[in-house]
N, C-alpha and C positions, 0 to 999 in steps of 0.2 A: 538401368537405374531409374528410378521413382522420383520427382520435385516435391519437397513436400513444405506447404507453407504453414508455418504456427503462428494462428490471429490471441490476443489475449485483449479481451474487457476489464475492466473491474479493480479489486484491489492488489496488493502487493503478494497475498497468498496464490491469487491467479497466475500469476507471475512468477513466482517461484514454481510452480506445479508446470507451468508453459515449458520454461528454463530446461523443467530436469527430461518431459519429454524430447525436447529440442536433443538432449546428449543421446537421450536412448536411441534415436531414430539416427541418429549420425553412426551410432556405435552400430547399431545393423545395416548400417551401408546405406540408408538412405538419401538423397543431397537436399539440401534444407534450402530456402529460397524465398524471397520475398514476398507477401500475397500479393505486389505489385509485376512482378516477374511471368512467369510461365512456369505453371504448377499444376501436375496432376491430381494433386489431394491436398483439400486446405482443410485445417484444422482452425476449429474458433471454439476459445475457451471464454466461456461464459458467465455476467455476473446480472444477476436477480432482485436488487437490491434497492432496486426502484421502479417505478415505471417507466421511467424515463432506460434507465440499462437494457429492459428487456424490448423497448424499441431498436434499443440500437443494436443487440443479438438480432433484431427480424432484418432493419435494416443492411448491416454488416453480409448479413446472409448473400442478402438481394444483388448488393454491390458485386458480391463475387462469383456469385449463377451469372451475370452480366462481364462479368471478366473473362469467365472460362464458362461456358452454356455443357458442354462434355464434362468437365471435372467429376470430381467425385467430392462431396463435400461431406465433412463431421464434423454435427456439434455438440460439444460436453458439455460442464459446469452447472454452474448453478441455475441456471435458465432451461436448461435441457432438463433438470431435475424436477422442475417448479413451473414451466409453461404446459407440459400437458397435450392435449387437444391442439391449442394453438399454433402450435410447433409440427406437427403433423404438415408437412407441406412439400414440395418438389423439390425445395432448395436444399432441403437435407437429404441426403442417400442415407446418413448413419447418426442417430443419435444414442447418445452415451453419459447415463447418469455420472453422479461424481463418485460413486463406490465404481461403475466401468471404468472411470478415467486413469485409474492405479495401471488397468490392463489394454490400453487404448494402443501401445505400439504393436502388444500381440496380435490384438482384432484385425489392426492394418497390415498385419504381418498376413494371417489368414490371406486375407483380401486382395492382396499385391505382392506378394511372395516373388521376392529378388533370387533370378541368377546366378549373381553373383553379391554376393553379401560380405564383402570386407565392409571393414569400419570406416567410417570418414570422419575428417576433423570436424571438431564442432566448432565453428567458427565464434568468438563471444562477440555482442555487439556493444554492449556494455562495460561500465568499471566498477561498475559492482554488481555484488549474487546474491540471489535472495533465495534465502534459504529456509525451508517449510521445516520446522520442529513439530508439531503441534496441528492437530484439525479439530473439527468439533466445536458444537459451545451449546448448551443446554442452560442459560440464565433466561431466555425466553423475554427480552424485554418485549413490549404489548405491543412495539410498532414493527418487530423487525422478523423477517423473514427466515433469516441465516440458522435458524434453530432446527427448520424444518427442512430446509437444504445439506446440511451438513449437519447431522444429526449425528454424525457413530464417532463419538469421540476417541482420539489418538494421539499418544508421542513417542516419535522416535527416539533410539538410545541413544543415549550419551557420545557413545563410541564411534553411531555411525556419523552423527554430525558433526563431529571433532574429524573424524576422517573427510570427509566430502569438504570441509573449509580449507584445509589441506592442501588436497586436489586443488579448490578454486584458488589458492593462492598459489600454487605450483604454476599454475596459467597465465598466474598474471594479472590477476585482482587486486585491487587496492583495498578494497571496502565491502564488508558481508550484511548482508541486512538479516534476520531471524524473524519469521515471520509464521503466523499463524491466524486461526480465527478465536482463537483467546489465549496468546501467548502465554499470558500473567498464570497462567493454568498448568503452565508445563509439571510434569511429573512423569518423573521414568528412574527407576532402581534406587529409590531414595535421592534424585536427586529435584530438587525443584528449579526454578529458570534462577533463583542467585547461583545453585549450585552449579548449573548449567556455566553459566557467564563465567564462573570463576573458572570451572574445567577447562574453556574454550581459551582465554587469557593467559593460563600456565600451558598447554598444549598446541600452543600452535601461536604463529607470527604475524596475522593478519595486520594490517597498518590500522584497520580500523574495523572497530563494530558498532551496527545500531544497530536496536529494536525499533520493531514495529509499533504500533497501535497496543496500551495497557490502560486497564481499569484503576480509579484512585485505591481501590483495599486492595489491588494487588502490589501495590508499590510499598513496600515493606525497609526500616532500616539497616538491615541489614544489605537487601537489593542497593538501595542506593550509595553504601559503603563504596561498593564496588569500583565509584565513577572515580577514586583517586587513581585509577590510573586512566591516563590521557588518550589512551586507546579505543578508550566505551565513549562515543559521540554523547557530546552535554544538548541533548536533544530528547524530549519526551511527548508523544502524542498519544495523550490522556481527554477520552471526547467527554464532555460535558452536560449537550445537547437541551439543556432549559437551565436556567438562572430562577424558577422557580420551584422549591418544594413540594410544592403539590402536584404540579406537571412531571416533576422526577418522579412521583408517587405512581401517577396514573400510566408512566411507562415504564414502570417496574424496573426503574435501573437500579441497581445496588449499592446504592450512596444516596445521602442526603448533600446540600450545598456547604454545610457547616464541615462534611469528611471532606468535598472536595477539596474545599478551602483550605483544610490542616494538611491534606497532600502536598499538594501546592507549595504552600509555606515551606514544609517541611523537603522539598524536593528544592526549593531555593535556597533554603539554610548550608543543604550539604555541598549544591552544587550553582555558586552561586554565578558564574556565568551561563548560566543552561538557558537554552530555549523551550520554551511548553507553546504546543500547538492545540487546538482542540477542534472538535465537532460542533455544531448548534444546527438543531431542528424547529422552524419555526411553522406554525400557524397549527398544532397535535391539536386535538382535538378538545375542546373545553378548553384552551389557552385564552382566556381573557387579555383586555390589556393590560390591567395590571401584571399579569404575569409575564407579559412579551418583555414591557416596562423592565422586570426583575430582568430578565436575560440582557435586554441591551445595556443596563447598567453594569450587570458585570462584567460583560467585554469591554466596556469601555473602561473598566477601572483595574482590572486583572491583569494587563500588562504579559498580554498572549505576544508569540511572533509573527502568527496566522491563526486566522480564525476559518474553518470551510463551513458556510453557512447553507441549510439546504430546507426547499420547503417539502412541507410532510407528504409523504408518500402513500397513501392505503395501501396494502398486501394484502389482498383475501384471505382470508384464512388466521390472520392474526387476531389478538384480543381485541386491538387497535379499531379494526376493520369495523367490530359490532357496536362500539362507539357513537352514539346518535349525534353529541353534541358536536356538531363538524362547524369550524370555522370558515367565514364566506373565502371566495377564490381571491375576490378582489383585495380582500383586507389581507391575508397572505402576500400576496404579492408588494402590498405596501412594507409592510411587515419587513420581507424579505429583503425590499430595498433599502430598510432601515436599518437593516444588520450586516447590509454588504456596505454599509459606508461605514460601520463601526470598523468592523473586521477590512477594510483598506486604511481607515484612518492606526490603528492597532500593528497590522506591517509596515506600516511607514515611521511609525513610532518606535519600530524594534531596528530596521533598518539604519535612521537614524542617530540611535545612539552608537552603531558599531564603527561609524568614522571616524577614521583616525587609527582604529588599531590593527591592529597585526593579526591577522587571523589564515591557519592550513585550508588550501583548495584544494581538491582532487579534480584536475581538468577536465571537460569533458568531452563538447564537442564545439565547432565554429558556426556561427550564424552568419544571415544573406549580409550582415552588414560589415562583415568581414571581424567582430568579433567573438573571442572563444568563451566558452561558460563554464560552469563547474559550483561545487559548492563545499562549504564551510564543514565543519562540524556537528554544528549548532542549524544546519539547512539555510543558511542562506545563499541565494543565487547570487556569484562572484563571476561577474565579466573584464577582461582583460586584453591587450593587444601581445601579440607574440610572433616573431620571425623562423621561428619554428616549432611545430607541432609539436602540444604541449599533452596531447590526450593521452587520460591516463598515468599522468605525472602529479605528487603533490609538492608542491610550494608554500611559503610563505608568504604572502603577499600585505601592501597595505591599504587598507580600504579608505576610499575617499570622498566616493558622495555617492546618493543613493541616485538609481537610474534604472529605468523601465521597471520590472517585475523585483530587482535584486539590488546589488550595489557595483560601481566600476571602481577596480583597482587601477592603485596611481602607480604603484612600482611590484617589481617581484624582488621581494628583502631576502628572500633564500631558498633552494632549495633543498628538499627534504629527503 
């Protein structure tokens, strides 16, 4: 028997693609292991998506030639798609675009061809599964990469994902996340992602469903109909990425500030305890202040839960890249610090109002301070004391005062 570790960067698609490797390599009798353990073959799934990610792909590498110098090491994703040249180095034995990555347990099969090949458990580490519908995305906004990495767009059927949530609740899931690289895109046999939501809803028991990451014109009324039943998390992460129009222009996002805004609105109207999370890109290229000005105004007035603020990235090869007018490093950086105290003041604001009420955790796991964590619905981080191990359990709890990252509950009002 083979040790095999699975590394994942990036976002929540990486993660679901890690996941479903993880069962295949179990089902062919692989034994799955920590990359902290003792592993003959580590796997690291890779994200592209900055510069800063595809350091940590080199690094990550480097870490694990230094763990195991013999190993055999593979890397995929989007980094292994998009680094090129650079990636050519000793610390990879095996690199594997993201069209190889579909057939990366066969490769390894090739390569390390077991004896004996019963299945083994797939151990979850998690309480909840993130589940890949949907790849692809071809909107090309001017700063982003993801176009040219994941170019062959795709979604799976109805049938098969209704089937596989199944399974993950047969295991012993609480919670399914649906994740892609343009969910709001889904289409498969006539049916689009409400239709999707509403199959998955009637077919199957999940305690709970969130989506991933959606565009404001994909978010339709009909989609957000849906959220009367208590099952669909009142949680929406809709990025935004400038507060001004003309910056929206020049990075070809497909909304102006006036649609996001009627989104918004309109997604508070139907669902009006809901949390909206968003993205913000600061110092794109030709962003004056007055335009930063527009963005920090909005966060501060928008009434986000979280804001991930992040400074601009170049990606060669984007439209972005050819862009002359570059903002200075240092006014960036001021910038950046000016929108990470909006975006802390803005979670503390959202935190704050949820004291006192009663809100579902799905527990998760215990921290060095001896307390347990878990979250809300709506994603907030809920810490609590417990005399026995709560993971993987959802409660009722009531929230009390906001503390570190999240909030601490005062009591557990009931279980669910």
């Amino acid at each position: 028997m083979f040790n095999i570790a699975l590394d994942t960067l990036g976002c929540k698609l990486n993660q679901a693609e890690t996941e479903a490797m993880g069962r295949e390599f179990a089902q062919a009798g692989y034994h799955l292991v920590s990359p902290q353990d003792n592993w003959d073959i580590y796997i690291l799934n890779t994200c592209t998506v900055t510069h800063v990610a595809d350091r940590k792909a080199r690094y990550q590498m480097r870490i694990a030639r230094r763990h195991n110098p013999s190993g055999f090491i593979c890397l995929t994703g989007c980094y292994a798609e998009n680094g090129g040249n650079e990636i050519s180095c000793p610390d990879a034995n095996l690199i594997l675009d993201n069209r190889q990555k579909t057939d990366i347990v066969n490769n390894i099969i090739r390569l390390f061809p077991l004896e004996n090949s019963a299945s083994a458990l797939y151990e979850k580490g998690r309480t909840r599964s993130f589940i890949k519908i949907q790849d692809g995305c071809d909107n090309f906004c001017t700063y982003c990469i993801v176009p040219f990495v994941r170019r062959y767009k795709n979604c799976r059927g109805v049938d098969d994902i209704i089937s596989e949530i199944n399974l993950r609740q047969a295991e012993g899931y609480q919670e399914i996340v649906l994740t892609g690289t343009e969910i709001g895109e889904y289409t498969s046999s006539g049916f689009n992602l409400a239709g999707l939501i509403e199959a998955i809803l009637e077919r199957t028991r999940i305690p709970r469903l969130r989506l991933s990451s959606l565009q404001p014109n994909e978010i339709t009324l009909p989609l957000l109909a849906l959220w009367k039943n208590r099952r669909l998390c009142n949680h929406f992460h809709m990025a935004l990425q400038s507060g001004s129009d003309r910056i929206l222009g020049l990075m070809n996002r497909p909304y102006s500030l006036t649609d996001y805004t009627r989104t918004l609105e309109a997604i508070r109207r139907q669902i009006p305890d809901v949390a909206v999370t968003t993205d913000m890109i600061v110092g794109f290229p030709g962003e004056t202040d007055e335009d930063f000005a527009c963005s920090l105004k909005y966060v501060e007035q928008a009434g986000f839960a979280r804001v991930h603020p992040f400074p601009y990235s170049e990606r060669p090869g984007t439209m972005a890249s050819q862009l002359t007018d570059k903002v200075d490093p240092v006014v960036i950086k001021t910038r950046l610090s000016g929108m990470m105290l909006a975006a802390k003041n803005a979670s503390l604001e959202y935190r704050h109002q949820s004291r006192d009420l009663e809100k579902e955790v799905l527990w998760e796991n215990k921290m060095k301070d001896g307390l347990w964590f878990g979250y809300t619905p709506d994603y907030i981080r809920v810490y609590g004391k417990f005399t026995e191990k709560p993971t993987n359990t959802i409660s009722r709890v009531k929230l009390a005062k906001v503390y570190a990252d999240g909030v601490l509950s005062s009591e557990i009002a009931s279980q669910v």
